[in-house]
FIVEXVO-971019 format. One record per atom (N, C-alpha, C): x, y, z; residue in three letters. Coordinates in steps of 0.001 Angstrom, whole numbers, plus 500000, padded with zeros to 6 digits. Example, Ala and Ser with C-alpha at 12.3 -4.5 7.8 and 13.67 -1.06 7.14 Angstrom:
<recs>
513190494310507800ALA
512300495500507800ALA
513200496700507800ALA
512850497750507080SER
513670498940507140SER
512900500030507870SER
</recs>
This chain:
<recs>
558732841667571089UNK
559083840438571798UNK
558264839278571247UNK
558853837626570802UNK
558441836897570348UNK
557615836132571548UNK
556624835656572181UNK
556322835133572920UNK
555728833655572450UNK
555738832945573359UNK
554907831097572646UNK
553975830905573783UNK
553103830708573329UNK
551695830273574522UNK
551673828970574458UNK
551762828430575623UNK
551441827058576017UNK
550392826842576626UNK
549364826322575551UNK
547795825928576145UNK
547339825060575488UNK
546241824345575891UNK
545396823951575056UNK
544730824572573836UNK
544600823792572602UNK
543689824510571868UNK
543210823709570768UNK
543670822040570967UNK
543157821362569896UNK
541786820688570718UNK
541122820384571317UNK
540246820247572419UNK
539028820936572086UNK
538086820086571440UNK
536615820722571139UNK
535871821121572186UNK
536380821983572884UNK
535542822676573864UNK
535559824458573457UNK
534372824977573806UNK
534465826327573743UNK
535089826904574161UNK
535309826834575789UNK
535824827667577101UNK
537470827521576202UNK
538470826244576029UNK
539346826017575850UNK
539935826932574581UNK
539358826720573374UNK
539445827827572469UNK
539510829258572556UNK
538231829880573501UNK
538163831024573443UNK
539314831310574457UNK
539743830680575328UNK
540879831206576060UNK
542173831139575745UNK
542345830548574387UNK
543103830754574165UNK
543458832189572743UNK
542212832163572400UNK
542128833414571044UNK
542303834459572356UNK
541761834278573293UNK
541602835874574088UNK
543048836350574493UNK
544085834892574872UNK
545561835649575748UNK
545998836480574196UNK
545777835393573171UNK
546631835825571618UNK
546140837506571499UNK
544606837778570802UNK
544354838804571241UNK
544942840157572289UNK
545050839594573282UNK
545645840801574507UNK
546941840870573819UNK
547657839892573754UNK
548874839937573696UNK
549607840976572512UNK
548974840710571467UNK
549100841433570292UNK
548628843032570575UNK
547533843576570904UNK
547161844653571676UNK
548451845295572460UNK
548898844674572990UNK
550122845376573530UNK
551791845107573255UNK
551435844991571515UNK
552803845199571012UNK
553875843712571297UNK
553231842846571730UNK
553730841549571501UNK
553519840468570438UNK
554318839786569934UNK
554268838939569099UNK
553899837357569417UNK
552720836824569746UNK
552711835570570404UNK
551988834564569098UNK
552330833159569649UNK
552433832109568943UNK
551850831599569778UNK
550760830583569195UNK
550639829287570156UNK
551698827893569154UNK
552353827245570590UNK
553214826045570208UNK
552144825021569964UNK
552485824367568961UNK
551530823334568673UNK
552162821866569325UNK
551166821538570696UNK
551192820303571327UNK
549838819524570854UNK
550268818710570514UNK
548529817920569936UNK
547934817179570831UNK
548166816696571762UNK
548098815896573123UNK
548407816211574683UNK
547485815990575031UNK
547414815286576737UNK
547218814610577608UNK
547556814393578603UNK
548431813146579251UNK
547659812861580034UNK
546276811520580279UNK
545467811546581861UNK
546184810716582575UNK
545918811191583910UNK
546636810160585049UNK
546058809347585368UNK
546399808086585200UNK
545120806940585453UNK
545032806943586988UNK
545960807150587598UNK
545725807343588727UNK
544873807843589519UNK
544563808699588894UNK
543475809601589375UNK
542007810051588785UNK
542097809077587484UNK
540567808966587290UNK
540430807873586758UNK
538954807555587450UNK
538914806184587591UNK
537254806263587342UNK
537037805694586862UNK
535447805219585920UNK
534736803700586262UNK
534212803891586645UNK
533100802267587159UNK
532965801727585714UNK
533413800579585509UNK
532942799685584521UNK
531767799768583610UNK
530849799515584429UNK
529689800067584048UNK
528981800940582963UNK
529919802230584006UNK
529515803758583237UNK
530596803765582037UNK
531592803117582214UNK
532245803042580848UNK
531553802663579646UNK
530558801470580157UNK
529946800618578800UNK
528776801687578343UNK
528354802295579636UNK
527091803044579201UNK
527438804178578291UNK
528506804546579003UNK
529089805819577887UNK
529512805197576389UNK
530117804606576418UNK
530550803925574835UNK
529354803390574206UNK
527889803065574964UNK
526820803002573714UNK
526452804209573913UNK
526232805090574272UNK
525478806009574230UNK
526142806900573194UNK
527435807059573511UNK
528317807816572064UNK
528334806950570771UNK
527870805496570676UNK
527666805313569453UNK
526264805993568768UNK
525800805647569843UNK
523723806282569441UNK
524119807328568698UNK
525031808476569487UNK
524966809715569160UNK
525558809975568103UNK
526788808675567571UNK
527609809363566276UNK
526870808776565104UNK
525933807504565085UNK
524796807370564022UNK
524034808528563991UNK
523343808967564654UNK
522409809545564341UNK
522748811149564320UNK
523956811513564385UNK
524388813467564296UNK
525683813042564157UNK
526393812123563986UNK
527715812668563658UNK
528042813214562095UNK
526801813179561153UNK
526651814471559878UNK
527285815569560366UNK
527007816105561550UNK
527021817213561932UNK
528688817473562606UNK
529524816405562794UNK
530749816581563758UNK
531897817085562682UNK
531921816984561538UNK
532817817280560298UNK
532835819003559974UNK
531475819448560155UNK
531453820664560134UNK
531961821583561357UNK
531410820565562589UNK
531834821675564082UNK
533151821748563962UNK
533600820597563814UNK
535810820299563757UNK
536109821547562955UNK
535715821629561858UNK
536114822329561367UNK
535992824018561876UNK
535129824876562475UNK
535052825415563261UNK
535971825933564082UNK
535676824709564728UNK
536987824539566005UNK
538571825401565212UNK
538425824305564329UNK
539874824223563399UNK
540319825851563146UNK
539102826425562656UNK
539564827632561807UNK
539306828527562836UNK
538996828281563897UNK
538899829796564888UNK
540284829969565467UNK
540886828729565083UNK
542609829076566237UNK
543245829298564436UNK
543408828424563856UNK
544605828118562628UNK
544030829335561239UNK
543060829895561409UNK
542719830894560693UNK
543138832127560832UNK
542823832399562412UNK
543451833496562982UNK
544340834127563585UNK
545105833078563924UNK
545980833388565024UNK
547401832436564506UNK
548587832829565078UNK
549820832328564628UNK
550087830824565626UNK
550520830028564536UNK
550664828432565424UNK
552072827945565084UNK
552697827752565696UNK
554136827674565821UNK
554162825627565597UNK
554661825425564704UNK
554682823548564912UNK
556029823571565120UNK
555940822495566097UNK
557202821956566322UNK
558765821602565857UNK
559696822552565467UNK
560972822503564715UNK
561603821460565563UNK
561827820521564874UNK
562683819555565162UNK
562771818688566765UNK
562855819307567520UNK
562656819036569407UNK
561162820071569924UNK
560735819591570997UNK
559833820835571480UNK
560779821577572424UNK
561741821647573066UNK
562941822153573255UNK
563393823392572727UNK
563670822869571139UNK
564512824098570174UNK
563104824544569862UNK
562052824584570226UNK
560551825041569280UNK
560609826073570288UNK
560635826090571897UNK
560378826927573016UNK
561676827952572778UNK
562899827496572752UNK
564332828618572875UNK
564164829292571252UNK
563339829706570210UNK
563148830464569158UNK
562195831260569983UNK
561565831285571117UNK
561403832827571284UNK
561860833453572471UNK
560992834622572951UNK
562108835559574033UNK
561766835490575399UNK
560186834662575449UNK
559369834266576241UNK
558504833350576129UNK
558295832322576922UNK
557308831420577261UNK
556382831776578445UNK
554531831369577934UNK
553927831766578962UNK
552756830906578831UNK
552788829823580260UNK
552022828471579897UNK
550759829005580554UNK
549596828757580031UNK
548489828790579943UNK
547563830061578957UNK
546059829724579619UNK
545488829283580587UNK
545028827710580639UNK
543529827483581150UNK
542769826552580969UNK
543503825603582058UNK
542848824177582239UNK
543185823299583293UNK
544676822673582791UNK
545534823495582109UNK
546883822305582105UNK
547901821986582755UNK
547569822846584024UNK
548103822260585474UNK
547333821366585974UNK
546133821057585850UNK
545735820080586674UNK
546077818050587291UNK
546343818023588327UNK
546970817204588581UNK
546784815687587781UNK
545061816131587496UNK
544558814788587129UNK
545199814294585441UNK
545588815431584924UNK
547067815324583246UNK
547900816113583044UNK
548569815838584870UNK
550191816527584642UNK
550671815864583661UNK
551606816817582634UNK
552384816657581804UNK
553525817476581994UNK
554427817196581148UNK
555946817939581454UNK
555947819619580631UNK
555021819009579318UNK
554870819811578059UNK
554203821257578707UNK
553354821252579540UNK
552865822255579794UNK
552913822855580830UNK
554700822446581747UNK
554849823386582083UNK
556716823729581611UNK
556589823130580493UNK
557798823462579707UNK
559140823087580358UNK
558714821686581106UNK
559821821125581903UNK
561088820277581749UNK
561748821084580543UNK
562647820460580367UNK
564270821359579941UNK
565033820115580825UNK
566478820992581058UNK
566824822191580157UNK
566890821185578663UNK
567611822475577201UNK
566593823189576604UNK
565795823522577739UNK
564936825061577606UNK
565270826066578127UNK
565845827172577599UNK
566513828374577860UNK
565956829359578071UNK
564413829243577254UNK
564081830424577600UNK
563388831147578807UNK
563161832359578923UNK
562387832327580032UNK
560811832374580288UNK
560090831669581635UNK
558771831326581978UNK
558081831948582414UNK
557039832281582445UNK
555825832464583154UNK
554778832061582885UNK
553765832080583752UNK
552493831665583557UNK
550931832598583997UNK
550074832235582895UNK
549164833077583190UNK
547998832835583141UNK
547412832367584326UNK
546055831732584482UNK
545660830245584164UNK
546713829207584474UNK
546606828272584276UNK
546027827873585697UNK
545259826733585367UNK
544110825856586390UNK
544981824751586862UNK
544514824236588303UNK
545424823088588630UNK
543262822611589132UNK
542679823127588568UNK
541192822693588588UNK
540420821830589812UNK
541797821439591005UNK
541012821106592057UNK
541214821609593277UNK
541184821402594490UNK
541309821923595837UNK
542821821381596263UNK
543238820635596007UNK
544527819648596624UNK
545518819155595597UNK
546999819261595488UNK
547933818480594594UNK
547852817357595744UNK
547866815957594709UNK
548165814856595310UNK
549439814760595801UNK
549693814295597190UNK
551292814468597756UNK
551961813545596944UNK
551924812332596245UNK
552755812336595362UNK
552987812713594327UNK
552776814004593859UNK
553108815073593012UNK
553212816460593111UNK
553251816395594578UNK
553836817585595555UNK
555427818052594914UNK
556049817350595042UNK
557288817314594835UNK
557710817994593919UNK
557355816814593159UNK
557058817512591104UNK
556597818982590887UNK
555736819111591104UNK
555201820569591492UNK
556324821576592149UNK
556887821023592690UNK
558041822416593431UNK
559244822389592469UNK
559415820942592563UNK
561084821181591481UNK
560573821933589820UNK
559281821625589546UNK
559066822273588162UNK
558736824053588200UNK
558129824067589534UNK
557570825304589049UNK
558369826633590032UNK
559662826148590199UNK
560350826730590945UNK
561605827609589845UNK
561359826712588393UNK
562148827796587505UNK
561369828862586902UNK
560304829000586975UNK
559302830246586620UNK
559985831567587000UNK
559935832577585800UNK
559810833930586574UNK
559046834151587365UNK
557614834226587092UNK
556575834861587382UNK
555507833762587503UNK
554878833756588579UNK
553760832727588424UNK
552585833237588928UNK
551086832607588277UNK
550147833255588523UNK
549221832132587744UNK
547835832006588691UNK
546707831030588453UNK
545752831414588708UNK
544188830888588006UNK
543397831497588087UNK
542301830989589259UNK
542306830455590095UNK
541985830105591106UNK
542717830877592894UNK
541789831624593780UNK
542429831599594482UNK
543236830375595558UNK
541636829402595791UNK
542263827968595931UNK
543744827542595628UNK
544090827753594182UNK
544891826876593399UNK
546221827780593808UNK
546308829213594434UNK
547140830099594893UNK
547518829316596329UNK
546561829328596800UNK
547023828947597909UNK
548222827676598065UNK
547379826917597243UNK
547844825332597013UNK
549707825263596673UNK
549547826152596042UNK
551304826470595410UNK
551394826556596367UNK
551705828161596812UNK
552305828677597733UNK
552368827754598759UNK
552112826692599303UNK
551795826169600374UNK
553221824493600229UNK
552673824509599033UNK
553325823308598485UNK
554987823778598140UNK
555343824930597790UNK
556362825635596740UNK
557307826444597976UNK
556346827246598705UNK
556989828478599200UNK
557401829630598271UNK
556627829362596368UNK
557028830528596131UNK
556108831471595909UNK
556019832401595391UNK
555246833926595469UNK
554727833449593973UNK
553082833457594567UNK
552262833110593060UNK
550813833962593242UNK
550268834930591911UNK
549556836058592117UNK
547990834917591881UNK
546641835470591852UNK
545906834910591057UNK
545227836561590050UNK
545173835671589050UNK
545115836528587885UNK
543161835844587357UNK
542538836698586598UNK
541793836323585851UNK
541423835428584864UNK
540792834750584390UNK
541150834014583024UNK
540599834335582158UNK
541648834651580692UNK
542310835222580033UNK
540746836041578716UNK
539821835040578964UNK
538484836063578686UNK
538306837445579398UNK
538640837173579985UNK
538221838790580606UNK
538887839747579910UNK
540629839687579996UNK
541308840335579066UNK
540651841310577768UNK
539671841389577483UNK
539077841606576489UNK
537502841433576715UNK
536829842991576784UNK
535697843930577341UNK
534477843002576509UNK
533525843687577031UNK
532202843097576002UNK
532056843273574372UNK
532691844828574551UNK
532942845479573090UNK
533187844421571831UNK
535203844451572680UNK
535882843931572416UNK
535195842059571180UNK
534457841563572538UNK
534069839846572131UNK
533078840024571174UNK
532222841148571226UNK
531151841318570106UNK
531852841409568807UNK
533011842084568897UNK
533264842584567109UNK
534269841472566735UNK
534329840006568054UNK
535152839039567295UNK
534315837910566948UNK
533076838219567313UNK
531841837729566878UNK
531522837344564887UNK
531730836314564591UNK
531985836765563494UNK
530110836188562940UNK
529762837023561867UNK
528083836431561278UNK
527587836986562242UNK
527049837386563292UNK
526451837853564542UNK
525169838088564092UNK
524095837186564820UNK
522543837076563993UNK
521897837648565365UNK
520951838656565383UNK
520098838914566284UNK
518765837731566333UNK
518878836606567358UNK
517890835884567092UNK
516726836483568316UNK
515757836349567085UNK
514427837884567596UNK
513620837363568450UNK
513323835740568735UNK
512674835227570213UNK
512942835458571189UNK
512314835454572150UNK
512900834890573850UNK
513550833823573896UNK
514819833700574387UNK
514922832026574644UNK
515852831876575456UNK
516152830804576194UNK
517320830444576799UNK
518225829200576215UNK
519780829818576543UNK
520572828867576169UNK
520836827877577070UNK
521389826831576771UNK
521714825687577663UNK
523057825236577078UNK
523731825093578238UNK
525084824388577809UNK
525613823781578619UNK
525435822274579381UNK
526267821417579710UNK
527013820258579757UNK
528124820757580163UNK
528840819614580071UNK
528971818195580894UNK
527865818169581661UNK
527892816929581843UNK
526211816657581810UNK
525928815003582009UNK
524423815004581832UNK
523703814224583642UNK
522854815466583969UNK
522384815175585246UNK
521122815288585178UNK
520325814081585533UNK
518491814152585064UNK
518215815340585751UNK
518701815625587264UNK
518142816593588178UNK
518246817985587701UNK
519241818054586939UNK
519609819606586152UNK
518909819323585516UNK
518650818365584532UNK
517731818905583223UNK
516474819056583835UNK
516099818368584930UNK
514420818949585013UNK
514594819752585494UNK
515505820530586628UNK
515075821638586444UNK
514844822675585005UNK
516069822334584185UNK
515973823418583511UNK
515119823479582558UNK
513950822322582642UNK
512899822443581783UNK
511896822838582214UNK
511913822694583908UNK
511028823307584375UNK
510982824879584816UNK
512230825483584343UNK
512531827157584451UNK
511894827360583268UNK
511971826198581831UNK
511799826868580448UNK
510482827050580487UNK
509647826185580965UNK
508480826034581093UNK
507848827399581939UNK
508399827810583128UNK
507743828566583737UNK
508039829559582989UNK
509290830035582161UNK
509225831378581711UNK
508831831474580495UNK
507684830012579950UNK
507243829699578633UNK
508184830311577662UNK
509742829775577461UNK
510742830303576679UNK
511085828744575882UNK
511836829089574417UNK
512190827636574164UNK
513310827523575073UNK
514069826242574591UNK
515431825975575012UNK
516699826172573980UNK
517619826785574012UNK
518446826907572615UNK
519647826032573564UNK
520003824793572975UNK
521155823574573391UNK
521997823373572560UNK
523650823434572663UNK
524391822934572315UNK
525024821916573673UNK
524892820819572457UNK
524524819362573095UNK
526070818960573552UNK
526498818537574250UNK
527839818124575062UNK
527669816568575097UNK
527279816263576140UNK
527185814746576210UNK
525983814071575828UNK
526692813038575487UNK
525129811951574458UNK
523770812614574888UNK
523783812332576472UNK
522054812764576753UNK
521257813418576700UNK
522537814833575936UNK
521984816303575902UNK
521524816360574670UNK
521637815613573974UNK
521159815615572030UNK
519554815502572190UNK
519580814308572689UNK
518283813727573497UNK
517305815054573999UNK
517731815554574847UNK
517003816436575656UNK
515999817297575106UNK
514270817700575051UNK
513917818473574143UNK
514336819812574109UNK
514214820588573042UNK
514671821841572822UNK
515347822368571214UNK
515911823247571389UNK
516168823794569772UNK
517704823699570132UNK
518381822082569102UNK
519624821903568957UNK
520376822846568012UNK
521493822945568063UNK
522767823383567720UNK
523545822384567380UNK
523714821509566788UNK
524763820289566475UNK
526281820918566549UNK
526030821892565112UNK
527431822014564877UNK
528266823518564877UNK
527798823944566396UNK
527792825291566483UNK
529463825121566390UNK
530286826312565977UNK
531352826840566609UNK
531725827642567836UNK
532857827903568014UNK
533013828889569276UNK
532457829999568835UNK
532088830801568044UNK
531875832170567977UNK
530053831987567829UNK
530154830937567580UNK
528148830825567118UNK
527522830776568693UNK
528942829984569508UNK
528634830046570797UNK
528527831027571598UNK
529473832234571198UNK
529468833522571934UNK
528255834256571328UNK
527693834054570153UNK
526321835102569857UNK
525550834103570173UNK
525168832932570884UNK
523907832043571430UNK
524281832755572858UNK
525045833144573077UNK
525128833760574780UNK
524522835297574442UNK
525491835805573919UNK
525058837273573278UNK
523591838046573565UNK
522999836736572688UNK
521838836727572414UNK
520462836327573442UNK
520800836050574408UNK
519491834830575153UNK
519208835723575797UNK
518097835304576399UNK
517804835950577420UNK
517626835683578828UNK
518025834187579092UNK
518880833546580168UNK
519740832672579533UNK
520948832218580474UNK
521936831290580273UNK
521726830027581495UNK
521732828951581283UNK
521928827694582259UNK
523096826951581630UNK
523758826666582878UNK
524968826025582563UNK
525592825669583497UNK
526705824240583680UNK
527550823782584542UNK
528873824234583838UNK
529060825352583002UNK
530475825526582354UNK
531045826212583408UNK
532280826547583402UNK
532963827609584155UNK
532995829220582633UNK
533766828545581655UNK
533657829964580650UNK
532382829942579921UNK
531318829167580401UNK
529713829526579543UNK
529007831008580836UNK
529862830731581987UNK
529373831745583269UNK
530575832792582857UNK
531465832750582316UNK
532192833726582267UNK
531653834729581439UNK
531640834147580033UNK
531327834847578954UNK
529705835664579402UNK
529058835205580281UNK
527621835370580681UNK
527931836502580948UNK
528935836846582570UNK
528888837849582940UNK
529833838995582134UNK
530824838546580961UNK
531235840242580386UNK
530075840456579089UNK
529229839464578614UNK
527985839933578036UNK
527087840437578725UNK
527006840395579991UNK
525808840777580548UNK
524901840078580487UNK
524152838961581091UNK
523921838066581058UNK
523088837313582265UNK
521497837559582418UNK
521261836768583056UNK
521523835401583439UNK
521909834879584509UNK
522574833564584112UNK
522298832349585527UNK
522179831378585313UNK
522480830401586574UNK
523875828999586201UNK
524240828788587087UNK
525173827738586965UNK
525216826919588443UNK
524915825420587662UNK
525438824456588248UNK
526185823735588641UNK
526310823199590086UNK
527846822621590545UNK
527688821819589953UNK
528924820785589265UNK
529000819953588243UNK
528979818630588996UNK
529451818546590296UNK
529604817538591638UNK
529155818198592892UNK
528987817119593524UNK
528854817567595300UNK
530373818058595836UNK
529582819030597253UNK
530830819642597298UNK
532107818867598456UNK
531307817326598342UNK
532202817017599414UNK
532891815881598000UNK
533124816099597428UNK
533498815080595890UNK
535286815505596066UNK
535957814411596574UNK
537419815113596390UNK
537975815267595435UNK
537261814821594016UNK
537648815374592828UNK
537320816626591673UNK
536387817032593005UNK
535468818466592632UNK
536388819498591518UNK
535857820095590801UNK
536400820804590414UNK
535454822001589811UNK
534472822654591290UNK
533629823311591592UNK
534861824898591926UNK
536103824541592413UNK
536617825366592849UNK
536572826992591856UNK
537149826617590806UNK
537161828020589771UNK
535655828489589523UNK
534259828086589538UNK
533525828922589534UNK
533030829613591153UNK
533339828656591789UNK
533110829964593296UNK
534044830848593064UNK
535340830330592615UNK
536067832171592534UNK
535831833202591470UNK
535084832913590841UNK
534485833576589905UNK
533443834585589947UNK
532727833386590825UNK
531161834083591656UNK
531409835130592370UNK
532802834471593499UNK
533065835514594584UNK
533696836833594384UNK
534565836565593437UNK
534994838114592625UNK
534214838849592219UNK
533204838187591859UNK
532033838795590595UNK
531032839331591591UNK
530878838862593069UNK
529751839705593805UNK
528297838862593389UNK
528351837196592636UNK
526968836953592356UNK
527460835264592645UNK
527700835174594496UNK
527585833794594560UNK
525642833291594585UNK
525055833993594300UNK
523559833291594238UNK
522976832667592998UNK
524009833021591922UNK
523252832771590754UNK
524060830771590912UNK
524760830390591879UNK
525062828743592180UNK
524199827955591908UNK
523579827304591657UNK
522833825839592270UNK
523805824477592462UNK
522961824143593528UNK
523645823051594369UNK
523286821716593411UNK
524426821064593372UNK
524604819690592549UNK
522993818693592952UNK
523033818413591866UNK
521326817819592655UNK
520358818206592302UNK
520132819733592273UNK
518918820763592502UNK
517738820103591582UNK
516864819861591721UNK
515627819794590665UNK
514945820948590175UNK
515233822081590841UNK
514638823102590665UNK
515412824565590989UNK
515567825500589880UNK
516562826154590049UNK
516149827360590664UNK
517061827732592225UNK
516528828778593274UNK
516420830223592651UNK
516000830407592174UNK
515654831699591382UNK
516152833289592127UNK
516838834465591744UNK
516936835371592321UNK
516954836247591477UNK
516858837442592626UNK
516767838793591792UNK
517827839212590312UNK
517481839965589620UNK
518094839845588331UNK
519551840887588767UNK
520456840312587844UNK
522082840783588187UNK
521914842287587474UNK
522684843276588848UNK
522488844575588365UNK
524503844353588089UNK
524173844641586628UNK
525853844170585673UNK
526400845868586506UNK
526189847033586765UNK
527087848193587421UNK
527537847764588505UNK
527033847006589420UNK
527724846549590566UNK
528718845612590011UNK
528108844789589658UNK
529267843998588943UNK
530704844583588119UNK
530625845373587455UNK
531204845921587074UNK
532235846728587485UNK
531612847317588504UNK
532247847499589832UNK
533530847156590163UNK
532611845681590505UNK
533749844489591137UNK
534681843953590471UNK
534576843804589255UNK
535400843105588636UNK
536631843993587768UNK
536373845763587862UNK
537133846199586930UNK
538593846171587425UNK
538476846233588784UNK
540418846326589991UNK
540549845064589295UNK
539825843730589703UNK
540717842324589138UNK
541469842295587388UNK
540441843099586815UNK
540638843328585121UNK
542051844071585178UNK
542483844755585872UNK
543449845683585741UNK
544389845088586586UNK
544669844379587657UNK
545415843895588366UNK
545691842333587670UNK
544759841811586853UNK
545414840746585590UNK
546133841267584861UNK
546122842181583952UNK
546209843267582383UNK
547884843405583492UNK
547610844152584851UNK
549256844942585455UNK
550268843568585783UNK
549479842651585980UNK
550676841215586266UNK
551278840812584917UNK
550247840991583980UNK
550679840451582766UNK
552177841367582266UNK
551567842876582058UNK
552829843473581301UNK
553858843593582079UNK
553997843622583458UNK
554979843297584099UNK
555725842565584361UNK
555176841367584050UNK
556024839752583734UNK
557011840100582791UNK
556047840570581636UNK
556606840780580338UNK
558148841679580397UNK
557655842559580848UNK
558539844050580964UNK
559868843518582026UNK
559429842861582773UNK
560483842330583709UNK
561780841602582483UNK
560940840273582278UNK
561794839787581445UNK
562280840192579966UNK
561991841255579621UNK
562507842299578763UNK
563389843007579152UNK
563886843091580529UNK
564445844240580793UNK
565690843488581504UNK
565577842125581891UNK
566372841367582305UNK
566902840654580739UNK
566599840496579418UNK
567143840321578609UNK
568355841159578108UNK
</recs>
């Protein structure tokens, strides 16, 4: 069966990449043929994000600071980026319409990552258009907040009401359908998991045992209160800091940079540490199928109606380790007992298998209805 993945994957983010090598991966594993469709763009809603003047100007010098003085280094990461999807994996460009690009295969299956989210609904990703024939599902796509805005309630039902099969990786974001839709939508894992510890080590490519103590750092946004704490954890556990730098302030920050890591340099800096700090959602993922001491920060307060705190509490809560949280703010990170990964393991192997059983059953359904 020819399948086309609709996700993100031109998007210099780690989490975004690796979730998308991981569905390709599974998919192939079980005798499917998948493609990612090549969309080069996405759509923000101005509507819904909205930036103080201000912080606009501050951000636009601060990203100049940063592209004088390391953007040496941005030619090599792109490239990275570039060759971990277009090296390995099959990319379908656009024949003539994105239309006739979707009806050349036997299945469409949009996600993962946030490309439901309300704040850059687009049509493209959820394959919303009439002279598309083929058939849909979805698998672990994010709508990344607590609430669809009611004026895109609507939209939301008439689009996602031609789906075979639907399924998101948020229980939140389950609810939210179902509520909005009335139709029957599972929540599934995201699409890292799909693929064991084993598994991510041997796609590890160069894999360097780095022989210090150290901790990694990876966030994506810049909060003075996070960073002191997390200099003051480095400090107490007299460890360096190993940073791949996200926003301007994090270049700045002391510690042992990474400029122009790739995704896979990123999975052996996790691999490897011997704690993880992070506001990522897949820098906590990858933590816990490495095994992975780890803490993560809320990225906002939790009364922020644009939070999009939601997918790592369901993460936590599946996973049996809502303590390893810190609260938006924290100066100092609440420290707890170290994660026993068998319990964990535990917990998470029914969800691993009840993703893996939604998946081939989508599949098998619409195979069998062909």
């Amino acid at each position: 069966m020819k399948i086309g993945v609709i996700t993100w994957f031109h998007y210099e983010n780690y989490g975004t990449i690796l979730q998308a090598a991981a569905l390709q991966e599974y998919l192939k594993s079980i005798d499917t043929e998948p493609a990612l469709i090549e969309i080069p763009f996405y759509q923000i809603d101005s509507r819904q994000i909205k930036v103080n003047f201000s912080e606009r100007v501050k951000s636009h010098i601060s990203n100049k600071i940063v592209s004088k003085r390391f953007g040496k280094y941005f030619a090599a990461k792109s490239k990275k980026f570039h060759d971990a999807i277009y090296a390995k994996y099959n990319v379908m460009p656009i024949e003539d319409t994105f239309s006739k690009t979707c009806n050349m295969f036997d299945l469409l299956i949009c996600g993962s990552d946030q490309i439901w989210s309300p704040y850059w609904y687009n049509d493209f990703y959820f394959a919303n258009f009439p002279d598309i024939t083929a058939p849909k599902i979805s698998y672990a796509p994010s709508i990344g907040v607590k609430e669809i805005p009611p004026y895109l309630q609507g939209t939301y039902y008439s689009t996602l009401k031609h789906f075979n099969k639907l399924s998101v990786r948020e229980e939140s974001a389950r609810k939210e359908i179902e509520r909005i839709t009335s139709l029957s939508c599972q929540t599934v894992l995201d699409p890292v998991f799909l693929l064991d510890r084993n598994q991510w080590l041997e796609v590890i490519e160069n894999v360097q045992d780095l022989k210090s103590d150290y901790i990694f750092c990876y966030m994506l946004d810049d909060n003075e209160n996070h960073w002191k704490a997390i200099h003051e954890f480095a400090s107490k556990h007299n460890m360096k800091l190993v940073i791949i730098p996200m926003k301007s302030g994090s270049y700045l920050e002391k510690g042992e940079h990474c400029y122009d890591a790739g995704p896979y340099e990123f999975l052996n800096l996790i691999a490897n540490a011997r704690y993880v700090l992070t506001d990522s959602f897949h820098a906590s993922a990858f933590s816990i199928i490495l095994q992975k001491q780890f803490y993560v920060f809320e990225r906002t307060a939790k009364t922020d109606a644009h939070s999009q705190n939601s997918r790592i509490y369901n993460l936590l809560e599946i996973s049996g380790l809502n303590d390893r949280i810190q609260e938006f703010n924290n100066k100092r990170i609440q420290e707890t007992e170290d994660i026993d990964y068998q319990k964990v393991n535990l917990r998470m192997g029914p969800f691993i298998q009840k993703s893996k059983k939604y998946l081939k059953d989508a599949i098998k359904d619409v195979s069998v209805r062909k």
